[in-house]
Backbone bond lengths (Angstrom), bond angles and torsions (degrees), N, CA, C in turn:
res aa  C-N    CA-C-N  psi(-1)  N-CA   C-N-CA  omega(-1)  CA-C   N-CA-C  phi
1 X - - - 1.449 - - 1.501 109.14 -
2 X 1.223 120.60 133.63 1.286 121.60 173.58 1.497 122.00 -116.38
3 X 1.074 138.94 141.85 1.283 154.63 178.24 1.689 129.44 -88.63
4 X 0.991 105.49 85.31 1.657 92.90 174.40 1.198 160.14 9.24
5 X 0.998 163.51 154.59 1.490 143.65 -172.28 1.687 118.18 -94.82
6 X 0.961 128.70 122.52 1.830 123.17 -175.69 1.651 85.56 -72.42
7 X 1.601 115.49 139.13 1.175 128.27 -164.26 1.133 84.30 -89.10
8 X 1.929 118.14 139.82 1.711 130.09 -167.14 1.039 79.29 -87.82
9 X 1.729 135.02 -56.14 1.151 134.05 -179.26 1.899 128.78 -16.27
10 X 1.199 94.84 -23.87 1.625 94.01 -148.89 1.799 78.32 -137.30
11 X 1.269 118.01 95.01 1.387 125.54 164.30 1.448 108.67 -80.01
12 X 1.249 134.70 138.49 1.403 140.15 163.38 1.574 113.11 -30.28
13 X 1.124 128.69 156.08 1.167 116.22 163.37 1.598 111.97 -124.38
14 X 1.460 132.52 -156.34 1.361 137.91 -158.63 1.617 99.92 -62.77
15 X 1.461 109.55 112.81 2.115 122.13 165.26 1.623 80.40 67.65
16 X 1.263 146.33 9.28 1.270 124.34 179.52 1.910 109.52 -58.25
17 X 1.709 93.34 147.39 1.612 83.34 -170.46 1.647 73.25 -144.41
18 X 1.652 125.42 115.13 1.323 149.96 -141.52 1.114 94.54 -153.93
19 X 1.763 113.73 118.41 1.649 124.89 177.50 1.516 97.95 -132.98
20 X 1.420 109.65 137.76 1.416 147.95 139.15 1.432 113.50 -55.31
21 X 1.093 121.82 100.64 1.774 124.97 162.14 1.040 107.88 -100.94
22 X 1.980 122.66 146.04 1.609 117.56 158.70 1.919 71.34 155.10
23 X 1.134 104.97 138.96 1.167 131.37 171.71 1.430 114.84 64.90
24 X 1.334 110.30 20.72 1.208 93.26 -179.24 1.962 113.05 121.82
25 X 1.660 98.93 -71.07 1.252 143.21 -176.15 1.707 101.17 -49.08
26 X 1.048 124.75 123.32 1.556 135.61 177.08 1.520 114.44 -126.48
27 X 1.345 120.22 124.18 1.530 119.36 179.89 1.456 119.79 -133.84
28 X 1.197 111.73 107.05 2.019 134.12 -172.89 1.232 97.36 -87.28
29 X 1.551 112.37 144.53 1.578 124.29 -167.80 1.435 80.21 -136.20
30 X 1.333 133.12 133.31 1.484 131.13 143.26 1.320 109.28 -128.16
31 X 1.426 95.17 178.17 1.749 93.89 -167.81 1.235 128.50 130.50
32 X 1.239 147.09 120.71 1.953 141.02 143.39 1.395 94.41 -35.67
33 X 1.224 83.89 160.28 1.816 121.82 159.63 1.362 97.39 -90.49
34 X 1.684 103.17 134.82 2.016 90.64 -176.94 1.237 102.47 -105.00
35 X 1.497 118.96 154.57 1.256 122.08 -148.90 1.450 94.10 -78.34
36 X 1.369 118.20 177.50 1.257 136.61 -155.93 2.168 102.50 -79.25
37 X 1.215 132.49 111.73 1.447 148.33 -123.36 2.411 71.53 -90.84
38 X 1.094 100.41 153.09 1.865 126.39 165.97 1.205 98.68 -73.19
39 X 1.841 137.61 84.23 1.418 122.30 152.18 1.384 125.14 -7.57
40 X 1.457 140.56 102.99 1.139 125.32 145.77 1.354 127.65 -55.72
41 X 1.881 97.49 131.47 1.955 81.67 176.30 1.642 112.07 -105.63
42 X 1.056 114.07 147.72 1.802 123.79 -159.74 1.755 86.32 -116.53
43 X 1.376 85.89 -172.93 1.511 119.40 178.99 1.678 94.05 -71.17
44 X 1.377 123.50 -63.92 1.574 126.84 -144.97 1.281 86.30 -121.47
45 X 1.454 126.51 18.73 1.625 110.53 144.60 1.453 101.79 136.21
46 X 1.637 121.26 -159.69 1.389 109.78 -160.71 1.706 98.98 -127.24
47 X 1.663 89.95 142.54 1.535 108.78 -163.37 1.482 108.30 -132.46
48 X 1.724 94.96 128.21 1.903 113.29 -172.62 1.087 115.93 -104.13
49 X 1.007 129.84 98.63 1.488 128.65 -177.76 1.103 110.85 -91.38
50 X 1.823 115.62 110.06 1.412 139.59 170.18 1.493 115.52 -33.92
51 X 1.498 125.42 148.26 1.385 107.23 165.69 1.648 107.56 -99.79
52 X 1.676 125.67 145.26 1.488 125.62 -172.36 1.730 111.37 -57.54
53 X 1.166 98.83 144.93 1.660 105.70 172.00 1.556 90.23 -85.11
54 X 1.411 136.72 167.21 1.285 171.54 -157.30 1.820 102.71 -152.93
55 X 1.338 94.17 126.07 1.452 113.08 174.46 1.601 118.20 -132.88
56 X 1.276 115.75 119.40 1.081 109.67 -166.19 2.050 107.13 -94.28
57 X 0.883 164.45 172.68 1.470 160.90 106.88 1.131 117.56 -83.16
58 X 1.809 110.37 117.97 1.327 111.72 153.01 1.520 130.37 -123.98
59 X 1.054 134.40 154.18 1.350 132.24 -178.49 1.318 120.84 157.17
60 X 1.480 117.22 -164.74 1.605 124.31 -160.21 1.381 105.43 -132.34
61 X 1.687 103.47 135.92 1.238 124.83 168.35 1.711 130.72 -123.90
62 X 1.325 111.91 -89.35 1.249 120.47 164.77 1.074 92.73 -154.28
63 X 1.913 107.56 173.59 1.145 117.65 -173.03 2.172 104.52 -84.31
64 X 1.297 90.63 141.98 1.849 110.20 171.76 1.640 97.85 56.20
65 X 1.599 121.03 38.63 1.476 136.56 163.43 1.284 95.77 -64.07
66 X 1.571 103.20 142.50 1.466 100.84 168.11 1.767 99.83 -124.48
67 X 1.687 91.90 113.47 1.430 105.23 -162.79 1.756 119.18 -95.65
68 X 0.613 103.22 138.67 2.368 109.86 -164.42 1.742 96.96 -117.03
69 X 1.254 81.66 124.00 1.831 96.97 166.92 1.627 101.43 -116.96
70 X 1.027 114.92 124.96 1.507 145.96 158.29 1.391 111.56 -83.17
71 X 1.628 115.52 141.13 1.662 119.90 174.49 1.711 84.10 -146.15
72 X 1.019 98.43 108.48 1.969 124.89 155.60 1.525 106.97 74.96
73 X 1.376 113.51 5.68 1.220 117.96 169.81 1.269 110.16 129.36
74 X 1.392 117.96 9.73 1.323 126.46 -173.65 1.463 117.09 -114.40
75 X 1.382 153.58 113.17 1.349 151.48 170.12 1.684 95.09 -33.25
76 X 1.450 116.87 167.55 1.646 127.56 -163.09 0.994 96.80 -173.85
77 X 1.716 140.52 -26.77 1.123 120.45 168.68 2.214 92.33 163.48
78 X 1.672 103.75 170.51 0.958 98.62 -171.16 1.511 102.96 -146.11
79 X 1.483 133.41 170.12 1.589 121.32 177.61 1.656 88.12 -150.39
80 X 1.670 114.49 164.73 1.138 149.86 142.45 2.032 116.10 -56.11
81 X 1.339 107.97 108.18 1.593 112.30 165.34 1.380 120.77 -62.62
82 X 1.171 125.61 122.07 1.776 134.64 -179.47 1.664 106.47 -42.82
83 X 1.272 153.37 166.59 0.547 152.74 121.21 1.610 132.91 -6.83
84 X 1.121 82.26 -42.26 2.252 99.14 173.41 1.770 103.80 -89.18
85 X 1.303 123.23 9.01 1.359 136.76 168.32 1.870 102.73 80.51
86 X 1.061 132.67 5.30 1.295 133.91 -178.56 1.665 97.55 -101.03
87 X 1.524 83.09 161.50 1.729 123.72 -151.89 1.411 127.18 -146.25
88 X 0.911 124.52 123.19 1.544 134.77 -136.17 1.751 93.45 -144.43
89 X 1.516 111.30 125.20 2.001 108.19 178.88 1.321 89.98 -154.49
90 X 1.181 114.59 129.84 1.489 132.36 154.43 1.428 127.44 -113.40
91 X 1.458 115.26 120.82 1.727 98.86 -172.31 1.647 88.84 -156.35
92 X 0.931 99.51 133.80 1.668 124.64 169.89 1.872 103.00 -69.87
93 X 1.306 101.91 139.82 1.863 114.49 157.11 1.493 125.31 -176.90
94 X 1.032 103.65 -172.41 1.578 93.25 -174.99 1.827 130.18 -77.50
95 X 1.233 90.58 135.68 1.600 100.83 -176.35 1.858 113.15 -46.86
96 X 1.601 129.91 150.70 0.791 132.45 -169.28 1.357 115.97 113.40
97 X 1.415 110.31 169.60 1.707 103.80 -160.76 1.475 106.84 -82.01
98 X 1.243 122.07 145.11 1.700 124.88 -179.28 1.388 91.88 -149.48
99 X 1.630 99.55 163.22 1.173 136.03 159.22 1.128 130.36 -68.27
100 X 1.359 164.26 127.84 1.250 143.82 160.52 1.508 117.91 -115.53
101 X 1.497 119.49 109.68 1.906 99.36 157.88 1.092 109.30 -115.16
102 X 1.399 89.31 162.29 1.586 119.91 -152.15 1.637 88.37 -125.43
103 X 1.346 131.19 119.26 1.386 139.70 144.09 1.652 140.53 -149.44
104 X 1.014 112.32 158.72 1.196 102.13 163.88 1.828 150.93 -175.01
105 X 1.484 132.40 -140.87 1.691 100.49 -149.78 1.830 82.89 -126.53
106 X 0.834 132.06 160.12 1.280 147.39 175.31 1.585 118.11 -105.17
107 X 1.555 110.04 -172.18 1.443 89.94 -155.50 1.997 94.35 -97.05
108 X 1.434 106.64 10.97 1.426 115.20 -161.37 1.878 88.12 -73.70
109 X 2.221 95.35 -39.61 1.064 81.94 -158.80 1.909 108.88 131.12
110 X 1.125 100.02 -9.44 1.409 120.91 -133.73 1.894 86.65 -112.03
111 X 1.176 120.71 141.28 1.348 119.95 -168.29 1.845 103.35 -97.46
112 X 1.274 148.90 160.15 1.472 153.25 152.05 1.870 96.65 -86.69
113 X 1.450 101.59 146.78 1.604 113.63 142.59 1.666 111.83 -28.58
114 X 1.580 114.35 165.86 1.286 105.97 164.46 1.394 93.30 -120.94
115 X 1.936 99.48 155.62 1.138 103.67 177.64 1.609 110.34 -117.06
116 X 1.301 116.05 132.63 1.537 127.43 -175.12 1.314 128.18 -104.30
117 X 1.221 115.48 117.49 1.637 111.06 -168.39 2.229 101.31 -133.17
118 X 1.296 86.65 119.32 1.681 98.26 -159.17 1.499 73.92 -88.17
119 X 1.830 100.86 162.90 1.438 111.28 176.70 1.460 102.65 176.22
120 X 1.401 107.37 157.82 1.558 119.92 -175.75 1.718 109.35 -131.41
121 X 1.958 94.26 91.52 1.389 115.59 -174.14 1.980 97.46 -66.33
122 X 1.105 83.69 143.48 1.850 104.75 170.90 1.491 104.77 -100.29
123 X 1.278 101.61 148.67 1.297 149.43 -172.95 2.062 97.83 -50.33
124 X 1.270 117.38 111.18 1.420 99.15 -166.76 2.088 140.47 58.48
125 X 0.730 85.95 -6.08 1.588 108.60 178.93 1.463 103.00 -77.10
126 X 1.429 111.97 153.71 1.816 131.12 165.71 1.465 97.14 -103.04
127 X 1.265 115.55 133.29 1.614 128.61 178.39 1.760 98.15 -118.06
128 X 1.360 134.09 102.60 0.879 131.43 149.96 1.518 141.95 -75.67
129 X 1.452 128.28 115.61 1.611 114.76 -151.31 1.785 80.73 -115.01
130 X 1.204 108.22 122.64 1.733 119.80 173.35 1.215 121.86 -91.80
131 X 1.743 107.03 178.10 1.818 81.43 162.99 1.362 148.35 63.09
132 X 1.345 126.13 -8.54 1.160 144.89 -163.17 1.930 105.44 -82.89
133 X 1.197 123.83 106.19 1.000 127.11 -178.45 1.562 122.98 -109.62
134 X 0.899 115.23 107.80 1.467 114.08 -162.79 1.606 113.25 -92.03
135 X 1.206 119.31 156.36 1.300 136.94 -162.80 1.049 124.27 -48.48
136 X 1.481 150.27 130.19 1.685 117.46 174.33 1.596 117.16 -68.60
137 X 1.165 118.77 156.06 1.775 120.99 165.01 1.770 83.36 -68.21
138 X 1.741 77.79 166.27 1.661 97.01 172.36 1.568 95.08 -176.40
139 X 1.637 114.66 134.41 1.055 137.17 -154.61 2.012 110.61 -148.20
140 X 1.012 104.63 145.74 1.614 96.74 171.45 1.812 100.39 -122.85
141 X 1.650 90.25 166.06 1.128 91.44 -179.90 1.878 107.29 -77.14
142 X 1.151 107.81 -32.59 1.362 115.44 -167.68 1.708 120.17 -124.79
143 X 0.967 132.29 119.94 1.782 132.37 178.52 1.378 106.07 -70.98
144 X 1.575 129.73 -5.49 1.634 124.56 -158.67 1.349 83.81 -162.88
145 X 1.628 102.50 126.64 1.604 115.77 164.91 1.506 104.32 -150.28
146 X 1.427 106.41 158.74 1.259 118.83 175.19 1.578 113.60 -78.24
147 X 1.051 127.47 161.73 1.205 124.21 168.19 1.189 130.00 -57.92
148 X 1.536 142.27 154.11 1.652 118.96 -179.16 1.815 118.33 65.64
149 X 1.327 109.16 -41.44 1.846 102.01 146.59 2.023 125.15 -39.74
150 X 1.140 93.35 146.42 1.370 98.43 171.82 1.986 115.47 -91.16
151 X 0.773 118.64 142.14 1.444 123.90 -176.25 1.801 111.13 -123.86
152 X 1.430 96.84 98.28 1.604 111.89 166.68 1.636 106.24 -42.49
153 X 1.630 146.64 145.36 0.968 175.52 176.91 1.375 123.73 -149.84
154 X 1.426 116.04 101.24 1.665 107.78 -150.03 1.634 87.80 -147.23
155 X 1.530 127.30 179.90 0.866 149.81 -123.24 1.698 144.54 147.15
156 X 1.544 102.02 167.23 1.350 93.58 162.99 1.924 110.64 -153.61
157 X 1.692 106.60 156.23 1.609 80.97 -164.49 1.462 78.94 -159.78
158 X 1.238 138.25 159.77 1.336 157.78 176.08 1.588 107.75 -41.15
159 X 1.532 125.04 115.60 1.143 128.51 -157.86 1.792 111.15 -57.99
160 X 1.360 114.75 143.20 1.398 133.01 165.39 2.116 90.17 46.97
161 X 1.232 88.84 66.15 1.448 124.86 155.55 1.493 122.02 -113.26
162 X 1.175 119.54 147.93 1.739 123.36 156.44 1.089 128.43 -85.07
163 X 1.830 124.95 94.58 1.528 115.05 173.66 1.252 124.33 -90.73
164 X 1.108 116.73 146.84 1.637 129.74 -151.02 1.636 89.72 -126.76
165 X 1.492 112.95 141.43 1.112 130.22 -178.00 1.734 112.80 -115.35
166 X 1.049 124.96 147.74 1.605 103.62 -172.06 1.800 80.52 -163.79
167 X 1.768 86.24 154.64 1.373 102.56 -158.77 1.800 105.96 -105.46
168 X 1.272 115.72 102.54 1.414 118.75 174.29 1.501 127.14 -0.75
169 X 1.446 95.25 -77.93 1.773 129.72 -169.16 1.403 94.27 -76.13
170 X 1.524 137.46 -21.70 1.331 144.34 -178.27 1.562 134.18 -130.60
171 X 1.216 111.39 63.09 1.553 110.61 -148.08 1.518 119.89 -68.33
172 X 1.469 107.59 -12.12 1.584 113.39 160.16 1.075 122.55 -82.70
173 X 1.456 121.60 2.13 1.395 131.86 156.68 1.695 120.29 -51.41
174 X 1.420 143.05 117.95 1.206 110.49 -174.83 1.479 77.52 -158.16
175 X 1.621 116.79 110.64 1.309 142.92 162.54 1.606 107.50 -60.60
176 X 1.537 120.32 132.80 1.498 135.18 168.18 1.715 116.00 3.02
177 X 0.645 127.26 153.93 1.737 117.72 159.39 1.235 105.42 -95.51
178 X 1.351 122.39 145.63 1.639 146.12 -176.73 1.725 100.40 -109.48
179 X 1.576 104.60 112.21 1.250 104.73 -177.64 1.798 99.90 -89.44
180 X 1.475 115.22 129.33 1.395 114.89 -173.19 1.696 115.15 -65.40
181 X 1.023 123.83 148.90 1.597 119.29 149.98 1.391 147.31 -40.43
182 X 1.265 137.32 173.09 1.596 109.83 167.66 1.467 111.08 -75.63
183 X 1.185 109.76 -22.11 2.046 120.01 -175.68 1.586 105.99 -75.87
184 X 1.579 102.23 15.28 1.799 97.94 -169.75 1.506 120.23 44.47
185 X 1.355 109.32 18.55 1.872 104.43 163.99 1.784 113.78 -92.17
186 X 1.134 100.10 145.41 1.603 98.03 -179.07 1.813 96.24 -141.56
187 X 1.712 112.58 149.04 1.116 92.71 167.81 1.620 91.47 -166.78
188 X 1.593 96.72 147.46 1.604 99.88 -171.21 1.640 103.12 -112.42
189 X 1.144 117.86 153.63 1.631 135.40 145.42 1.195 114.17 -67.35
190 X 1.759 116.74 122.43 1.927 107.52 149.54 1.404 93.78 -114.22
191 X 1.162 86.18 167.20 1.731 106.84 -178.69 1.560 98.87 -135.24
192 X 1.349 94.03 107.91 2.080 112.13 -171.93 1.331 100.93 -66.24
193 X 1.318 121.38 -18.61 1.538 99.99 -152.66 1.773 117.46 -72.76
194 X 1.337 106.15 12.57 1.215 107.37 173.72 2.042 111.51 -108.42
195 X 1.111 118.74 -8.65 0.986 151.33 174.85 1.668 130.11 -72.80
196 X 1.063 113.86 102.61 1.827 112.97 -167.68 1.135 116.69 -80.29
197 X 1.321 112.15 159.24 1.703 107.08 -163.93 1.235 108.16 -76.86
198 X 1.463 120.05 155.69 0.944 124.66 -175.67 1.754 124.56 155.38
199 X 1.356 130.21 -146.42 1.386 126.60 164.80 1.131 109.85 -118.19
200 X 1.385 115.01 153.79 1.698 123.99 -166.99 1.598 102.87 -133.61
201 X 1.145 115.01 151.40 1.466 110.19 158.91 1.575 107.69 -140.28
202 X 1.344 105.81 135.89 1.513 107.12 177.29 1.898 121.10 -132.40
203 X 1.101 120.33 135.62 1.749 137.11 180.00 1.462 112.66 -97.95
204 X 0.852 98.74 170.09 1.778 102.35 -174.35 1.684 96.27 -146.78
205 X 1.228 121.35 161.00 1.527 133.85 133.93 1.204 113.70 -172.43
206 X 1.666 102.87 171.27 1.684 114.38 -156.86 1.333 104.21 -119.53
207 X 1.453 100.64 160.63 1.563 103.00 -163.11 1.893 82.95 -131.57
208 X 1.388 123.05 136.88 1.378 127.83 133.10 1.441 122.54 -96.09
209 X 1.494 122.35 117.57 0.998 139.37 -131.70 1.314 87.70 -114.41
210 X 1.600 130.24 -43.25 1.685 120.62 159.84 1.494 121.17 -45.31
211 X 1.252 104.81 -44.05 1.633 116.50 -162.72 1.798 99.08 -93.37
212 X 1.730 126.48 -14.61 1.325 113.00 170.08 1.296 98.62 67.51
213 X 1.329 128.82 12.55 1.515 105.15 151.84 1.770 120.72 -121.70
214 X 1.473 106.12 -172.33 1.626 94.12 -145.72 2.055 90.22 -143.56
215 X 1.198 126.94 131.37 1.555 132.13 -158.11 1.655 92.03 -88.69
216 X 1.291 107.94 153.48 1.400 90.93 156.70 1.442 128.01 -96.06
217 X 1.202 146.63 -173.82 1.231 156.56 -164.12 2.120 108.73 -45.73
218 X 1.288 99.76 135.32 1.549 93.69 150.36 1.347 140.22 -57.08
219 X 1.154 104.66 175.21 1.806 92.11 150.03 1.488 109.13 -73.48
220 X 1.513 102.17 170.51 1.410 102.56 -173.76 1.621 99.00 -83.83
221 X 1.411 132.00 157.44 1.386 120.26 171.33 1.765 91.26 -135.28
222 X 1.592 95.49 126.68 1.601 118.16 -175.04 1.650 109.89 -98.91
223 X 1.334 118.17 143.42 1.085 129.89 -177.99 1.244 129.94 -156.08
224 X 1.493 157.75 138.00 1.641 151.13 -161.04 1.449 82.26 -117.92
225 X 1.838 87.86 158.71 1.811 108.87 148.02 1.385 101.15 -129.61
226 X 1.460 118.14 151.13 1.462 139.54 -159.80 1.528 86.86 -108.32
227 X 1.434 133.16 117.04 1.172 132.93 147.44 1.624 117.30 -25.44
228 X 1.764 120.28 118.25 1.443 137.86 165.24 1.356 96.06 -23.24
229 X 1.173 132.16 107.23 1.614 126.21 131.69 1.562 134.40 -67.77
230 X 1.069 104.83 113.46 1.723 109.39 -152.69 1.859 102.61 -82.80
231 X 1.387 135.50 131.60 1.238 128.97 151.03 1.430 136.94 -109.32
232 X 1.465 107.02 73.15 1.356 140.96 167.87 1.601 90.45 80.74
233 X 1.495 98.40 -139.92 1.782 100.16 178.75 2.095 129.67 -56.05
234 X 1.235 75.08 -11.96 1.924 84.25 -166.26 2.147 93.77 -79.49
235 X 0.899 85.45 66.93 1.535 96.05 174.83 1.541 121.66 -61.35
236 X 1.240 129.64 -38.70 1.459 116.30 149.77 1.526 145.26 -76.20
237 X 1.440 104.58 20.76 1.316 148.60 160.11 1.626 109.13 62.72
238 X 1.541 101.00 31.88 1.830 107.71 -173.19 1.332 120.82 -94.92
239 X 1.582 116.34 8.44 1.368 147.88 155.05 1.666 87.40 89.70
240 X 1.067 134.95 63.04 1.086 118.52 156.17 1.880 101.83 -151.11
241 X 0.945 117.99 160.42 2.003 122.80 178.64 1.438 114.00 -112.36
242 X 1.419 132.25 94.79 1.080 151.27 -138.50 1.639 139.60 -160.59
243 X 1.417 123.44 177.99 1.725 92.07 -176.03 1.263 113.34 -81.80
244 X 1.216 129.17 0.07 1.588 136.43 158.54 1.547 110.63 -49.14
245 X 1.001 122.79 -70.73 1.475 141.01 170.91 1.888 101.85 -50.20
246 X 1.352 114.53 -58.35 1.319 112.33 -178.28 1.647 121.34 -59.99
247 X 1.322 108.51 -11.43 1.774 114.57 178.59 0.950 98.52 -86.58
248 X 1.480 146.37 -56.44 1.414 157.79 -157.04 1.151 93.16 -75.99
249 X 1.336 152.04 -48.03 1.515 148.54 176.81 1.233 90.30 -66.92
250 X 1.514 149.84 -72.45 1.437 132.19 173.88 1.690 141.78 -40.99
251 X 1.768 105.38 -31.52 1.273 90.37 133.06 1.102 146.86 -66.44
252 X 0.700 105.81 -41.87 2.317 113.15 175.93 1.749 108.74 -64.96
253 X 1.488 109.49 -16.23 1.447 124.32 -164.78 1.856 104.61 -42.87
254 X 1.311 123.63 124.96 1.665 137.24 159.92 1.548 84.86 77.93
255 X 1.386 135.64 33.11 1.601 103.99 162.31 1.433 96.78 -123.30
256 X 1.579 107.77 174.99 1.504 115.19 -177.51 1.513 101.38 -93.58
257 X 1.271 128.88 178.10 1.443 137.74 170.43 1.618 113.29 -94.00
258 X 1.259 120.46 -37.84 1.480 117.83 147.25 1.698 116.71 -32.97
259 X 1.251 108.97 -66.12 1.989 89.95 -166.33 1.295 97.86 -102.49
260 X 1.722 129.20 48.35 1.261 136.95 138.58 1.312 112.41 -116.26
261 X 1.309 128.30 25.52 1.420 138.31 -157.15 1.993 101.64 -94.32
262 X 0.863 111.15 -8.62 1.639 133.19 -171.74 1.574 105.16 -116.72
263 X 1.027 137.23 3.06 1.553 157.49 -132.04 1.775 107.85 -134.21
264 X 1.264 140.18 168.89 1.704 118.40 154.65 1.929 83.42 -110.83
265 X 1.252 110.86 123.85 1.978 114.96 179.12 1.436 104.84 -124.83
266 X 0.997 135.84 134.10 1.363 156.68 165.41 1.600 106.02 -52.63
267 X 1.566 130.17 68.76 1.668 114.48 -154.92 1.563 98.46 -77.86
268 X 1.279 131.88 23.46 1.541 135.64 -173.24 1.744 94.87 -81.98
269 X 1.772 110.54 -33.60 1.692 112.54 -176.74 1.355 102.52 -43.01
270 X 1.565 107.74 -40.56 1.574 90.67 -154.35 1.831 106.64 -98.41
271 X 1.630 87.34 106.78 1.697 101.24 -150.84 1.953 89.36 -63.62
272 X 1.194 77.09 -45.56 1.977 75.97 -159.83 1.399 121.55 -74.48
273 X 1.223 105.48 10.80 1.763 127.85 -178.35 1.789 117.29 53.68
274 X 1.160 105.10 33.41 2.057 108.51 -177.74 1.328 83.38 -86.36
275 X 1.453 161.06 5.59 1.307 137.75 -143.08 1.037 138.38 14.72
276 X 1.061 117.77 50.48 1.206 142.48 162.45 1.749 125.73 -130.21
277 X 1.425 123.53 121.00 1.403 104.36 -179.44 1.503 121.10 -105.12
278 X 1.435 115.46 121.85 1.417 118.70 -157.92 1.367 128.15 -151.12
279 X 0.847 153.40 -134.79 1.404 163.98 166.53 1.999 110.18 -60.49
280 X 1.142 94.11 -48.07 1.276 88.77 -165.66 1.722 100.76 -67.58
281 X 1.551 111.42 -43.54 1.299 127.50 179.81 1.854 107.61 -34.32
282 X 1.596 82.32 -41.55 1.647 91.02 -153.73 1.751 111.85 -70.63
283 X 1.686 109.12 -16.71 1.129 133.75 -169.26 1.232 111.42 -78.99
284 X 1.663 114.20 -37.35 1.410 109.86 177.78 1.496 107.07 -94.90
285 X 1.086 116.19 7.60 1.504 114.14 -173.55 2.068 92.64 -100.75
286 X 1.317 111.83 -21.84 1.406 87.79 -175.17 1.900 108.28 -96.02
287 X 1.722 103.70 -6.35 1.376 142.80 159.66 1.463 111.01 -26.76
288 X 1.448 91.19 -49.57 1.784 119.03 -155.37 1.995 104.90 -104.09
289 X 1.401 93.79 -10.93 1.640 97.76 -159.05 1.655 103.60 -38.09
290 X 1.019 122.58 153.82 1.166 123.41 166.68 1.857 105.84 -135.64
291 X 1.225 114.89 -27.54 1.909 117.28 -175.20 1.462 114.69 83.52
């Protein structure tokens, strides 16, 4: 997420205390303008030494995050998240426009998006950046699954938050919300079996719904499903032919795979591949019985 530029144009003026709203993100300027600094005169000429801008960071992560602020590409300093996942940084530097990201790693281990908020610190002034909500981690248990497998989707995100899952390739896609824990872990179940093989990509972000503000995006976390490989009648693939296998052929029992094609169907039922699952299916499956 990135943040706007504080217009250089438009310096604060006297106790002015001037906020930026939009994403969430809030930024307080207080302060005089300091009066104009006594030239020093040197050997090789005359030298002004600026007074430091002060930057404060506040905002929410997870709990015992260990959170890194960056200025122009450079680390500047880093803090420990409270228990309640909030984060508090104060660090003095030089006036003029900078960059700032703000991110950070959880206790999984697990890295957040960074979040960037451009700005043009004044001369002696406190710049307070609020609000700052950072991304959830998001992790799978597995990069490769079969179809009809379940796939762990886990994480961590600012406690008793809503994480929202949203589908890359489908952006009106938007899976349940996952209300987080107090330990800021959250973690969802999918169940592929409705799902075609192939590659997926999925994002996350969290919303605090007391506080009305909203994180921006994760990283993206990528993942395939390997088309079901079917072995003959033993349809829940536990090597044996049985009433396990025989229920699942009874659900699917007298329909075609065409007008279950909109459906999540086990297409392993249809042993003998006519698409259709039926009688004949049922013949080699009792063919195969094993108990």
């Amino acid at each position: 997420m990135a943040i706007a530029v504080w217009p250089a144009s438009e310096p604060p003026t006297t106790q002015a205390q001037q906020q930026q709203q939009g994403t969430g993100v809030s930024i307080t300027i207080e302060g005089e303008a300091p009066p104009p600094e006594e030239p020093l005169a040197g050997g090789g000429g005359i030298i002004i030494l600026p007074s430091p801008a002060t930057v404060i960071f506040k905002g929410y992560a997870y709990p015992g995050a260990l959170v890194t602020f960056v200025k122009n590409g450079a680390i500047i300093g880093n803090t420990l998240s409270k228990s309640n996942g909030m984060f508090e940084k104060e660090v003095d530097t030089d006036p003029g426009i900078s960059t700032f990201g703000i991110w950070a790693k959880d206790r999984l281990g697990l890295n957040s998006s960074t979040t960037n908020v451009s700005i043009a610190l004044q001369e002696g002034a406190k710049t307070t950046i609020a609000n700052i909500v950072l991304s959830p981690t998001i992790a799978a248990n597995r990069s490769v699954i079969t179809q009809g497998e379940k796939l762990t989707i886990y994480g961590s995100a600012t406690p008793d938050s809503n994480v929202r899952l949203f589908n890359n390739y489908s952006p009106g896609q938007v899976l349940p919300p996952i209300k987080t824990k107090s330990n800021g872990r959250w973690e969802y179940i999918l169940d592929t079996l409705e799902l075609q093989p192939g590659e997926y990509s999925l994002k996350a972000n969290a919303q605090l719904e007391a506080l009305e503000l909203l994180s921006p995006f994760s990283s993206n976390l990528l993942f395939s499903i390997e088309e079901k490989k079917c072995f003959g009648s033993d349809l829940n693939n536990d090597g044996r032919v049985n009433v396990a296998d025989f229920s699942i052929m009874m659900f699917y029992w007298n329909k075609s795979l065409d007008e279950m094609k909109t459906k999540p169907v086990n297409r392993c039922a249809d042993v003998d591949g006519d698409g259709f699952i039926g009688l004949i299916d049922f013949s080699i499956m009792m063919y195969r019985w094993t108990g």
